[in-house]
N, C-alpha and C positions, 0 to 999 in steps of 0.2 A: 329321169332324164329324157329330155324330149328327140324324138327322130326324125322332125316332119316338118322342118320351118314352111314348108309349099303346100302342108294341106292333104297330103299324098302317102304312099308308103315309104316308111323309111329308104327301100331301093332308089327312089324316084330323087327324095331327101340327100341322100348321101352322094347323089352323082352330079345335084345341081346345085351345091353348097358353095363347092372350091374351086378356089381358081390357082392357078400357079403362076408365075416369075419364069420366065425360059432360063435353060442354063446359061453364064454370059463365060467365055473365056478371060482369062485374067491377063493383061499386055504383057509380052515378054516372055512370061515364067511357063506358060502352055498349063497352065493348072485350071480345072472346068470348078466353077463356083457354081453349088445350085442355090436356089430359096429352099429355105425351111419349109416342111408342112406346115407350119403356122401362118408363114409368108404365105400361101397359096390361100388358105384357108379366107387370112382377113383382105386378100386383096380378090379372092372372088365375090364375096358379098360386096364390094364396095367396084366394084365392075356393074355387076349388079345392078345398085343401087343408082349405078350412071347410064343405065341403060348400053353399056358396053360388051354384049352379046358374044360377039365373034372371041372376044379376049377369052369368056367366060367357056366358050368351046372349046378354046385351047386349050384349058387347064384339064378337059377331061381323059380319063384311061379310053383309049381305041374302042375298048368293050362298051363303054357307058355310055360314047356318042352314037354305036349305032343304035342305042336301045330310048335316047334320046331323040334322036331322027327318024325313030321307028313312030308303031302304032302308038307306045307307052309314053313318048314325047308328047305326042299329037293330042291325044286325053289332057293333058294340062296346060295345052296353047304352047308348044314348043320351049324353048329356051325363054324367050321374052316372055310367054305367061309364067312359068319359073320363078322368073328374076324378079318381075313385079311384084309376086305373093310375097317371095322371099325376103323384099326391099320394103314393103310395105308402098309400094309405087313411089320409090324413091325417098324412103322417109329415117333411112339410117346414117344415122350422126356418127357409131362408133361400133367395132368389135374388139374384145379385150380376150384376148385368151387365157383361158382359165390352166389347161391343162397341155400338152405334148406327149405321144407316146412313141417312139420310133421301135421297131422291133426288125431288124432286119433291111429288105424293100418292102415294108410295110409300116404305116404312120396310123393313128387317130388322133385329132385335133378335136377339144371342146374348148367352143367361146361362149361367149354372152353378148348377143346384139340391141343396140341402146340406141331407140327411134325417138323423131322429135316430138311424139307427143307424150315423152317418159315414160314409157313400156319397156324392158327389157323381156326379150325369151334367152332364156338363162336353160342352157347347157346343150345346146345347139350340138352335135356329135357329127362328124366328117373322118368318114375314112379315105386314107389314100395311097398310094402303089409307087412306087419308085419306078417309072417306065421311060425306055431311052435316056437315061439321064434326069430326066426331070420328076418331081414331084407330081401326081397326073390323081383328080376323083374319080373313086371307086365307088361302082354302082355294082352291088353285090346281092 
């Protein structure tokens, strides 16, 4: 199973995979709906993949963006070097999620990402932390 869609170590890997869906309130009932870890998962690659950065920082755990905005960002061109590797500069059609594991506030998501020149990297691994509310990537 692979850990490195960016080229990088799995830490670097798991903190720039996902993105998440903010919690949205439900009208009326006061009840907080969040995205799935999967939801975060396939909608950060495909942020990604649209060069939608800032989205792609929200999805991350507090811990994992300053290690992103740190030195260890910096070594892989920030977020947008990231996303580019990861998107293959914008070249992903599809993520299909293979697996969900929830354990707690705790999640891992594997997909399989399908670019347009028929490549799949098959078993792409994202962990993630249940923070504030929301689904959030964990760079561990």
């Amino acid at each position: 199973m692979s850990n490195s869609i960016f080229g990088l170590s799995s830490r670097v890997f798991v903190l720039l995979t996902a993105t998440a869906l903010t919690a949205c309130s439900s009208v009326g009932t006061g009840r907080v709906f969040r995205s799935s870890p999967s939801a975060v998962v396939r909608n950060s690659y495909m942020y990604c993949n649209d060069g939608q950065y800032s989205k792609v920082d929200d999805l991350l755990s507090a811990d994992s963006k300053k290690l992103m905005h740190g030195d260890l960002g910096a070594m892989v061109g920030g977020l947008k070097g990231a996303c580019e590797n990861a998107s293959h500069n914008g070249m992903i059609t599809s993520v299909d999620v293979k697996s969900e594991a929830v354990r707690g506030e705790g999640a891992t998501v594997i997909v399989d990402i399908h670019f347009k020149d028929n490549t799949t990297k098959q078993d792409d691994r994202t962990d993630l932390i249940l923070e504030s509310g929301s689904w959030k990537i964990l760079l561990h």
